[in-house]
N, C-alpha and C positions, 0 to 999 in steps of 0.2 A: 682527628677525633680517634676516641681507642673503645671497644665495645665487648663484653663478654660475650660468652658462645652463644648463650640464647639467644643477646638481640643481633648478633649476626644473623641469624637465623629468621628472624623478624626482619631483617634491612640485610641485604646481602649484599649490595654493595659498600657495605661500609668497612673501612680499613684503615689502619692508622696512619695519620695524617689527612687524608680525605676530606674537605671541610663541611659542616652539618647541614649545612644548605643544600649539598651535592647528594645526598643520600633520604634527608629525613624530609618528612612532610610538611608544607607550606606552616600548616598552624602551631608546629613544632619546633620549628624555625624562628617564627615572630615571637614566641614565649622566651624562645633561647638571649636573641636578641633582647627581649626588655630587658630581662636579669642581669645580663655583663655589659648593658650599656653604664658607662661612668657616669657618675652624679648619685641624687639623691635615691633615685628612681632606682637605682642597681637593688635598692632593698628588695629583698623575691618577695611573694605574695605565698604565703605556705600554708593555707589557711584548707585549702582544698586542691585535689589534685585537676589536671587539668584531660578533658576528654575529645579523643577524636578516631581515624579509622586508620590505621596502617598495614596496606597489604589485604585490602576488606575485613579483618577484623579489628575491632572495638577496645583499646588503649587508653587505660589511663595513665597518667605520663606524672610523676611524682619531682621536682625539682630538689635538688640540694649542694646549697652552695659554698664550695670549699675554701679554704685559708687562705690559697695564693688567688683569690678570686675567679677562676672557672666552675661550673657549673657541673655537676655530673646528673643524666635523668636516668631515673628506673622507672622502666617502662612495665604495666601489668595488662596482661592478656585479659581483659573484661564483656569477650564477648558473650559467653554464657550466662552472667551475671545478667545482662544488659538485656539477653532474650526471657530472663526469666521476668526478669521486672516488667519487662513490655507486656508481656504473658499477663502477670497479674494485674497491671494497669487494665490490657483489654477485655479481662475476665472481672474487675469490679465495675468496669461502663457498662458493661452487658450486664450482669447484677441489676444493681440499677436501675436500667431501662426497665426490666422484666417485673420489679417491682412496682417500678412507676406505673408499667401497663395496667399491671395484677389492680392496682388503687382502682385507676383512669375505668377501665372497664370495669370494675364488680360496684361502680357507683353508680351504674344506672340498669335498668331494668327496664330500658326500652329496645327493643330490638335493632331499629334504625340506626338509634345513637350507638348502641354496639357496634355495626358497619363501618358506621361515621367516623371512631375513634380506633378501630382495628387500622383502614386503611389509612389512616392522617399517623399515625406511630410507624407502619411499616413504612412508608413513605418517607417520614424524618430518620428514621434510623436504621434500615436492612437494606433500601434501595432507591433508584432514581423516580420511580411510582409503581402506585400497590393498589389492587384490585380486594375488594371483599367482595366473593359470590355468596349468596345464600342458594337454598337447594331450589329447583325450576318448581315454574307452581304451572303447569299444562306447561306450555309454548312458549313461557315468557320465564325469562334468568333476572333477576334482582342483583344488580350490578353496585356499587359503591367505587369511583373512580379517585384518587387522589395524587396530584404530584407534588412533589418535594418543595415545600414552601407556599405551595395551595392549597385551596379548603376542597374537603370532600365533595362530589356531586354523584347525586342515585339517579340510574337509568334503569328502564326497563328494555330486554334486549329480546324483541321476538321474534320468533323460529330461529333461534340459536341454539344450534345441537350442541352439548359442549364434552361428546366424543369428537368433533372435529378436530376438537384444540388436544394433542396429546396429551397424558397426565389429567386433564381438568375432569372427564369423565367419571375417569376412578378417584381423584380426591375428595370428588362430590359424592363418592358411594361410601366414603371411608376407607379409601383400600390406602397402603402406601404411594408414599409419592416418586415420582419418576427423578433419577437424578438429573439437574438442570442441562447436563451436558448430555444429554440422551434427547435436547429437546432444541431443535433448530429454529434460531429464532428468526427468520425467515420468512417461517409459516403460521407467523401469528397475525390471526386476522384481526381486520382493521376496527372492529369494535372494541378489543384488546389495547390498542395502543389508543393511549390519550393525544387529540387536537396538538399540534405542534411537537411530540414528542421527540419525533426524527429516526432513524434507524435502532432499533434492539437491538444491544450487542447480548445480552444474556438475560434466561429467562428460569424463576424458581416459581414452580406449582406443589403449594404443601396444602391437604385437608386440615378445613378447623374441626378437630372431634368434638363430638359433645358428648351428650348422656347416654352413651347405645347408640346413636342415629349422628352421622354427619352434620355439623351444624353450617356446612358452608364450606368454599377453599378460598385460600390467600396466594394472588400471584403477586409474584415481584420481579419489578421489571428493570432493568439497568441498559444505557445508553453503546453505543459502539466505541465511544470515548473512553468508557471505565473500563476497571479490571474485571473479568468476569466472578459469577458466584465461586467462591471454594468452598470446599464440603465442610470447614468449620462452619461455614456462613449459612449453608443449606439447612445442618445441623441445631445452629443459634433459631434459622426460622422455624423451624417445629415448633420449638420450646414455646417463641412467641406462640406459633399459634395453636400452642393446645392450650394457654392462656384465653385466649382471645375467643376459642369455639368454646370452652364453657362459658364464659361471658356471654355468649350468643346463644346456645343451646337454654342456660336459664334464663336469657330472655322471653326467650317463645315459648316456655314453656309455663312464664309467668303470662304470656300474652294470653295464652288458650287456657288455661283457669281463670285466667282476669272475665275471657267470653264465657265461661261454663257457666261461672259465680253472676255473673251479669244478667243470662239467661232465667238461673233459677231465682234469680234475687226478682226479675219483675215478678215470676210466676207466686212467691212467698208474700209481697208488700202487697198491703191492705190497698185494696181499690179506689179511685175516687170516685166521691159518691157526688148526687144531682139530684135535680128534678125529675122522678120517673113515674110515669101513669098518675100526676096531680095530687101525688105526695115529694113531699122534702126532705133531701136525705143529706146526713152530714158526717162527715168523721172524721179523727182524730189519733193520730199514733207514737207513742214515743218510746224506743224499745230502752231496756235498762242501763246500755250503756251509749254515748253518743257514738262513738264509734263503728257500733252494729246498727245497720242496716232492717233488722228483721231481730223478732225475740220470739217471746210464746204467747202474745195475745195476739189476737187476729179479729177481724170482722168481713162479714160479707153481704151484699145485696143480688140477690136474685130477682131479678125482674119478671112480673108475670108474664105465661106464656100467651094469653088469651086475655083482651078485653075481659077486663070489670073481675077476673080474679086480683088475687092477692099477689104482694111482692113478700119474697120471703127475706128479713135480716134473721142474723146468727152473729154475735158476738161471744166469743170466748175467750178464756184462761186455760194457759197448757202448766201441768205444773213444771217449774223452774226455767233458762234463762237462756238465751244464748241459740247459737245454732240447731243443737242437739233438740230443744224449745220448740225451734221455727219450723224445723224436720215432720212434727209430730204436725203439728198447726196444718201442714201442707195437706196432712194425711187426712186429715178431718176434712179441710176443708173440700178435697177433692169427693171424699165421702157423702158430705152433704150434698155435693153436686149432683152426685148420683141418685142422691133419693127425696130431688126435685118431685119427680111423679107423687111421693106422699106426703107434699108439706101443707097440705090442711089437717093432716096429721100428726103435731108435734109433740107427741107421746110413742107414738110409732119410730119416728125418726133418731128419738135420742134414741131407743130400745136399740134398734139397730144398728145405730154410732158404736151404743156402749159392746154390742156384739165383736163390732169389728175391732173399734181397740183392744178388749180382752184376747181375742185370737191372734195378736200381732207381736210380733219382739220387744215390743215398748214396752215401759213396767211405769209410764206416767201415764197419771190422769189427767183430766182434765174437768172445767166449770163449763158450761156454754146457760145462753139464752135465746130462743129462738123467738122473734116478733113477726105473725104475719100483720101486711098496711095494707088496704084497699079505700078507694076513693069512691064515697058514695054521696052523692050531692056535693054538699059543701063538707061535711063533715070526713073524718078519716076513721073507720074502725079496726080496731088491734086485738089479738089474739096473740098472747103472752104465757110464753113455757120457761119455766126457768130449770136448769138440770144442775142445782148445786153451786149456782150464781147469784151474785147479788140483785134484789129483785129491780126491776126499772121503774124510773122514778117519771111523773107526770103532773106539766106543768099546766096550770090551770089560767084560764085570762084573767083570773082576777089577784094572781100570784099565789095560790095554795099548789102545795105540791102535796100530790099523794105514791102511795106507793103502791106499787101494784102487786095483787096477792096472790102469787105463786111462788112456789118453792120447788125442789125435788133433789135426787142426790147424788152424788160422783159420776162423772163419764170415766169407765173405764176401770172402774176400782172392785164394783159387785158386780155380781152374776145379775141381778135385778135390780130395775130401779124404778121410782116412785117419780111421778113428775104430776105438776096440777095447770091448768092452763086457767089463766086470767081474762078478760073480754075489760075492754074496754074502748071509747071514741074520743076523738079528737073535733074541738071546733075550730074554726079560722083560728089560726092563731096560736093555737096550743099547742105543747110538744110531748116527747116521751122522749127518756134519756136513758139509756143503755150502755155501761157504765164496767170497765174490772177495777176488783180490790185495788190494783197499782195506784189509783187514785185516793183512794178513803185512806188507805195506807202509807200514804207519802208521811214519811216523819221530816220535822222541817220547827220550822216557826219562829217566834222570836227565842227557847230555850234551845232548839236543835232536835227535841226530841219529843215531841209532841206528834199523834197523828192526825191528819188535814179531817178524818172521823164525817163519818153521812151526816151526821147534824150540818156541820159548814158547808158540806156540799147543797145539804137542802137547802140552806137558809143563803146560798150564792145561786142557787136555781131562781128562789122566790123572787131577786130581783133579774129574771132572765123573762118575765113574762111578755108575752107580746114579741119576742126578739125571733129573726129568723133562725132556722136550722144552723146555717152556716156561725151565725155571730155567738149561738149557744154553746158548740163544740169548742169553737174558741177561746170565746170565756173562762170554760171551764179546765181546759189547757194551761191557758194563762194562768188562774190562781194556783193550783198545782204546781207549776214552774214555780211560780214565787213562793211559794211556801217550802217547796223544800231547798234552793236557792242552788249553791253546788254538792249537794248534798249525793249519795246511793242514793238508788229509787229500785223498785220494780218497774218491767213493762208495766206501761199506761194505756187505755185504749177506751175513745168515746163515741158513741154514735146517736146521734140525734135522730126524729123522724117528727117534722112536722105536719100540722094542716094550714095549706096557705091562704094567707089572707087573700079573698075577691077583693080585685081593684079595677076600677074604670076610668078613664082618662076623658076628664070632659073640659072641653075648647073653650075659649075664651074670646070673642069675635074675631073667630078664622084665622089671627095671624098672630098673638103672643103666646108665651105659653103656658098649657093647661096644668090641672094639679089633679091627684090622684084621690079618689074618693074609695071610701071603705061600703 
């Protein structure tokens, strides 16, 4: 064979005459071989150069076949080529993954399943298994365990200091993390290593950050069999997991408004109402958009303190919708609570309502209606203020509905205000309906734009006579709903207050059963 200076330099032993076997490498040999074997086959394949290693560097080996039928190869030095391409190969898999995570975690907003899908990713792609810590809650570490090809499992791990564990202390504070080779895997106790895992040859403790506060640390854990972490590797895990602690950090911290909003949402939703002190209470709420939970109408039953007084309802209207709405609603309603002591005086009560909304940042008014009930024989009597609310309607046994005549004017808009109190009783049977605009105002019908208007309310009451509390409020829900169909609406808001029908249950010779007398 005859070779210029370069590939002598590449093959040093080669020399002229020397034959290619004696010098060149097996795969460059068998290439050599097909080309100058005789027959058809002698045809070279020229389409692509052929690749291998000679002398530890990366050779592409170029064929060309001369006149008198020998072969000459030019051989090209391709290993930096070859590092850069692996380079960008192993830097668009990491890409990738880091995307894939970014998806994988910003799709849930449960804290668990964050753990759950931190550890199961680090475990498929950084190492042989992957620990998610969340931060200690007293005594106990919230663990997420996963290895490579199995699904995550949560332990609770208690009186685990996790200063003991080097690095894990500070990743949980947020501090940097320890480089893995500063950290003998030796001394990783046996909560640490997963059931069958077998000896830790290398160990990577990186903090997940969150919002300002640690949201947890990611370890990864690899076998005595593999290569240990290298600092590109340690490096790659941060990236995941600063990924992965926002994922975790906006989970909890949708967790802990999920609980705030929870808290205040029972404290805002209208009560349910009952049988209290031998009157019938009933009610109904629908705030204006399905979605919300709470708007700006409200109601409430105050139970008397004392035998044979009164129980005090308040149904109101905040003006406008939504949170901002419910906020004001809470204000009032805590207000009334307060001025329980004067509600046989429900001119007094708005007076000072309307004091305290005017002294306050809020720049809305509101309607209210204040009914005391008390149960005297059989009959109920009502004591009715209305503060710039629609007056309550009363339903008679024999289906006349009357309206009851009070009026008076804004909570919250003048320095004074007018208010008139109505009297009125309830027999077996009868009811009073207490009632916001959201109803009378539902536009809807057969054109779309009609509104549902007190006449239809009245004349759906008149066939309400005789009906329980509960079955009144309902009703009256119901046509509502259908009338404005999927239509906007205002906050809605009903409340009934019956007098209940006396019943007696009288036997029938001791053993079938009886029927209920009026």
């Amino acid at each position: 064979m005859r070779c210029n200076e370069a590939t002598g330099l590449l093959l040093p032993a080669a020399a002229p005459g020397t034959p290619l076997v004696a010098v060149a490498p097996d795969w460059l040999c068998a290439a050599h071989t097909a080309l100058t074997r005789p027959g058809p086959h002698a045809v070279p394949d020229t389409e692509g150069p052929l690749h291998g290693v000679i002398g530890g560097r990366r050779v592409a080996a170029y064929p060309s076949v001369r006149t008198d039928g020998s072969v000459a190869w030019w051989l090209v030095d391709d290993t930096d080529h070859q590092l850069v391409r692996e380079a960008l190969r192993v830097e668009r898999e990491r890409t990738a993954f880091l995307a894939k995570a970014s998806n994988v975690l910003l799709s849930s907003l449960n804290l668990g399943r964050c753990m759950d899908v931190t550890a199961q990713l680090a475990a498929e792609s950084l190492a042989d298994a992957a620990l998610a810590i969340a931060p200690p809650r007293g005594h106990r570490l919230p663990v997420v365990t996963c290895l490579r090809g199995g699904s995550p499992a949560l332990s609770t791990q208690e009186g685990v200091d996790p200063d003991d564990v080097p690095g894990l202390g500070e990743a949980l504070r947020g501090f940097p993390p320890v480089p893995s080779r500063w950290i003998d895997p030796a001394t990783a106790p046996a909560w640490m290593v997963p059931p069958g895992f077998g000896p830790v040859g290398s160990i990577v403790i990186t903090p997940l950050p969150g919002h300002g506060v640690a949201a947890g640390a990611l370890i990864l854990l690899r076998r005595t069999e593999n290569a240990a972490f290298t600092d590109e590797e340690e490096v790659f895990a941060r990236l995941f997991a600063a990924r992965a602690g926002a994922a975790m950090s906006a989970a909890r911290l949708y967790a802990e408004q999920t609980a705030i909003t929870d808290v205040l949402m029972r404290e805002l939703l209208p009560p349910t109402l009952h049988h209290i002190s031998g009157v019938d209470f009933a009610g109904r709420y629908r705030p204006s958009a399905d979605h919300e939970r709470v708007g700006g109408d409200f109601y409430d039953v105050h139970p008397a303190a004392v035998e044979g007084e009164a129980s005090l309802v308040s149904l109101g209207d905040v003006c406008g919708k939504g949170l901002e709405a419910a906020v004001l609603t809470g204000k009032i309603r805590n207000t009334l609570h307060a001025l329980l002591p004067l509600a046989d005086d429900h001119r007094r009560m708005l007076s000072l309502l309307n004091t305290a909304l005017l002294n306050s940042h809020h720049t809305r008014f509101a309607t209210l209606v204040l009914a005391s009930a008390v149960r005297r024989g059989n009959m109920v009597d009502l004591k009715l203020t209305s503060g710039g609310h629609p007056s309550p309607l009363i339903i008679r046994s024999d289906g006349t509905v009357e309206e009851a005549d009070t009026n008076g004017t804004l909570i919250g808009a003048l320095p004074d205000i007018t208010a008139t109190t109505a009297e009125a009783s309830l027999a077996p049977g009868e009811s009073c309906v207490l009632y916001t605009d959201g109803i009378t105002e539902a536009k809807g019908g057969p054109m779309g734009d009609a509104l549902f208007g007190e006449g239809r309310l009245k004349r759906a009451l008149t066939e309400c006579a005789g009906m329980p509390a509960e079955g009144i409020a309902e009703h009256v829900q119901m046509l509502a709903a259908q009338w404005l169909g999927n239509r906007s609406h205002d906050d809605m808001a009903v409340v009934v207050i019956s007098a209940p029908r006396t019943h007696h249950l009288s036997a029938v010779n001791g053993r079938t059963r009886g029927r209920f007398t009026a």
